[in-house]
C-alpha positions in Angstrom: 50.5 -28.9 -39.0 51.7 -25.5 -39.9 54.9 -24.1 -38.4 54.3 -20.2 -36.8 57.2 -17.6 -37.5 58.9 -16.3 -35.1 57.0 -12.8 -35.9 53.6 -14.6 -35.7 54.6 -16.1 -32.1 55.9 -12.8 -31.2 52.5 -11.1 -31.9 50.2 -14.2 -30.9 48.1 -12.8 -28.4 48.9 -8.9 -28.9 45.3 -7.0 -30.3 45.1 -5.8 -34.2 44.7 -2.5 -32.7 48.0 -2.6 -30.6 49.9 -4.0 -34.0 48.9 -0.8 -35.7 50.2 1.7 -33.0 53.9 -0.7 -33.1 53.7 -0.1 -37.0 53.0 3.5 -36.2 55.6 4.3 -34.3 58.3 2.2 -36.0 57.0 4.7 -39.2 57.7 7.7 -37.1 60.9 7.0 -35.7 62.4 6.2 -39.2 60.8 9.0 -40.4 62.6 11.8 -37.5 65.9 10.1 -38.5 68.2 12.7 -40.4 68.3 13.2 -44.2 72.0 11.4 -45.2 73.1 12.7 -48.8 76.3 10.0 -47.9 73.9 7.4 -47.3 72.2 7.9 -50.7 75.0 8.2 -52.6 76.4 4.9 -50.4 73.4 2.8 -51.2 73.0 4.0 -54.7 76.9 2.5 -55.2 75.9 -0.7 -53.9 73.1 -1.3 -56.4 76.2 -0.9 -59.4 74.9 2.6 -60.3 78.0 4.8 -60.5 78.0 8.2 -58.8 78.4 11.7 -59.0 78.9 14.5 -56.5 78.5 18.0 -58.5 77.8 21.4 -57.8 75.2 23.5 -59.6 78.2 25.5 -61.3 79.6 22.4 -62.5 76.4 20.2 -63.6 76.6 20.8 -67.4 80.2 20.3 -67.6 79.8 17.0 -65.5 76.7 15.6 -67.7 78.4 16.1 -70.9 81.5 14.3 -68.9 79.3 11.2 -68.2 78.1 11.0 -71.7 80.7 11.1 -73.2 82.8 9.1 -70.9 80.1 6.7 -72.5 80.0 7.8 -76.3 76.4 8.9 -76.1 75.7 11.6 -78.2 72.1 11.1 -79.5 70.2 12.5 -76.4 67.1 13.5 -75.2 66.0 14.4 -71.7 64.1 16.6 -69.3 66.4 19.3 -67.8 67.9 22.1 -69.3 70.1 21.2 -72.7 68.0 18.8 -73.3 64.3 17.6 -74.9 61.8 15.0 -74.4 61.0 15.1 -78.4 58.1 12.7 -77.6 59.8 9.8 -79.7 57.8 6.4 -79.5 60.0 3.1 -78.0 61.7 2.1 -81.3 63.2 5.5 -82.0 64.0 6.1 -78.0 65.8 2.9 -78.5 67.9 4.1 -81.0 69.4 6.8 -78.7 72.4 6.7 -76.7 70.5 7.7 -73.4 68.4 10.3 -71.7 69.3 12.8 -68.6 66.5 13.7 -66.2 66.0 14.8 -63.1 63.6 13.3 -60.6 60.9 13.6 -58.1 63.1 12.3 -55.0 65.4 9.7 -53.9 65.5 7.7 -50.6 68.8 7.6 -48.5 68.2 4.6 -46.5 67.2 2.7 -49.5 69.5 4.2 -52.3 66.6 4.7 -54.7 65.5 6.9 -57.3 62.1 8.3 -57.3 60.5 8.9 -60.9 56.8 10.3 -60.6 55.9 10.9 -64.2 56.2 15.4 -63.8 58.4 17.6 -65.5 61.8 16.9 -64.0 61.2 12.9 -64.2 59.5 12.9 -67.8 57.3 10.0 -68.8 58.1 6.4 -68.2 59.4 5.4 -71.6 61.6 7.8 -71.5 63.6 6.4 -68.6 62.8 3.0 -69.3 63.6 2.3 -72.6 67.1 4.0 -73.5 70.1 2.0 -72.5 71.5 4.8 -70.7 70.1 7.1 -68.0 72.2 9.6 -66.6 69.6 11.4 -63.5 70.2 14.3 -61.8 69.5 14.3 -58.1 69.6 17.2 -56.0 70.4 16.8 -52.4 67.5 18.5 -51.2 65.2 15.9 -52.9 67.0 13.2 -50.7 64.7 11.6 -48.3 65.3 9.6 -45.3 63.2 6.9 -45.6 60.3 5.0 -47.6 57.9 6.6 -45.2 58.7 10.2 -45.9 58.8 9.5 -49.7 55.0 8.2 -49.4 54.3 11.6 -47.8 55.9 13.3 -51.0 54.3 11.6 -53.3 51.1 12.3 -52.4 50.3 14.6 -54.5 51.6 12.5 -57.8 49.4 9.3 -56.7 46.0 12.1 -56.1 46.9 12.8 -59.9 47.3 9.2 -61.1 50.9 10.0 -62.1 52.8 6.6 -62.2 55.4 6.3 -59.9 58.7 4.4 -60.9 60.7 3.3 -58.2 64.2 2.7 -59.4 67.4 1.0 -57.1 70.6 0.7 -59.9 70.5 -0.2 -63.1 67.5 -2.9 -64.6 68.8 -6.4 -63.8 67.1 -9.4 -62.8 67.7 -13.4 -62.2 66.7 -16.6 -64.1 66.5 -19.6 -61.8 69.9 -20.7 -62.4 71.1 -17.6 -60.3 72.6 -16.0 -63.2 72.4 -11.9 -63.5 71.0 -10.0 -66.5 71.1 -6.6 -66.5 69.2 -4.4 -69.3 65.9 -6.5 -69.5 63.1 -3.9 -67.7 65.0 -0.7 -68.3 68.9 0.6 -68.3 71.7 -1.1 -68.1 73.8 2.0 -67.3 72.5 4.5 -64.3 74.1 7.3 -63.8 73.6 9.4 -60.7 74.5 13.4 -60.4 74.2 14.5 -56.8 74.0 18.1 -57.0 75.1 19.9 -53.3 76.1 23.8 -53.4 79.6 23.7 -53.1 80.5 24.8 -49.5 81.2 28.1 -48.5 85.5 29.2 -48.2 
C-alpha cells in the first residue's frame, strides 16, 4: 500500500482545473515581488561565487583587478576588451578564463542566466575555461524564476540554449564528498554593475 504525501492529501479531492488557478496565482504573486540587487548578490555568495559591486566608471579597472587577483592573463571573452577568438575546447582550456556578460540573473535564486547571444557568448566558452569572471548589470536582475521564463522567450523561440548557472560547477559522489570543476568553472566571478548614486 502506497503512502500519500502530505501535498497529495492536501489536493485529494481539489479539480485539475482548480490546481492550475493555485499554480497561477502563486506565479503571479512571486512574480509582483520587487527586483532585490541585495538578494542576488546574497544568494550568489551562498553558492561560493565571490562578488563584486562596481560602477560602470570602474568596471575595467575592477575586471582586470579580479584577473589578476587570480594570475589570469590569457583571456578571451564577450564584452568590451575582450574576444570570443572562436577557439575549440582544448585551446579554451588552455586559458586562464573568460569575462562575459549575460542574458539575466534571478535574485531569489542567485543565478546567472546565460542564453547563447552576444553578451553571454556560446556555451563552451563559459563552460570550459577554469575561470569565469561575468558581468551582471543590475538591471538584468530578475525577481524570480517566473519573470526569467518571460525573458527568455525570445532566446528559447530561436533555439538559443539556455545555461542556467548557481556558483561555481561542483557536484557530489555518493560518499557526500564535494568536487568542484567537473561540468564547468571552478572559479565564478560575479561583477554587479549599479550607477553609482547620485552626491
Amino acid at each position: 500500500m502506497s503512502v500519500m504525501s502530505e501535498t497529495q492529501v492536501a489536493l485529494a479531492g481539489v479539480s485539475p482545473s482548480a490546481r492550475y488557478e493555485s499554480l497561477i496565482r502563486l506565479a503571479d504573486a512571486i512574480r509582483s515581488q520587487p527586483v532585490d540587487g541585495d538578494l542576488f548578490c546574497e544568494r550568489v555568495a551562498d553558492y561560493k561565487a565571490t562578488v563584486h559591486r562596481t560602477t560602470p566608471g570602474d568596471l575595467a579597472a575592477r575586471i582586470k583587478a579580479v584577473c589578476a587577483a587570480h594570475g589570469a592573463t590569457r583571456l578571451v571573452g564577450t564584452i568590451e576588451g575582450f574576444e570570443d577568438a572562436g577557439l575549440g575546447a582544448r585551446d579554451l582550456d588552455a586559458l586562464d578564463g573568460v569575462v562575459t556578460g549575460c542574458a539575466l540573473g534571478i535574485a531569489e535564486t542567485g543565478t546567472i542566466v546565460l542564453d547563447g547571444a552576444e553578451a553571454s557568448g556560446r556555451r563552451a566558452l563559459t563552460l570550459v575555461p577554469d575561470l569565469h569572471v561575468c558581468v551582471v548589470h543590475e538591471e538584468q536582475i530578475v525577481a524570480s524564476v517566473p519573470d526569467a521564463v518571460d525573458r527568455l522567450a525570445e532566446a528559447a523561440r530561436a533555439g538559443r540554449p539556455i545555461t542556467l548557472v548557481s556558483g561555481p560547477s561542483a557536484t557530489s559522489d555518493i560518499e557526500l564528498d564535494r568536487v568542484e570543476g567537473v561540468h564547468g568553472p571552478r572559479r565564478l566571478e560575479v561583477l554587479v554593475v549599479a550607477p553609482a548614486p547620485r552626491a
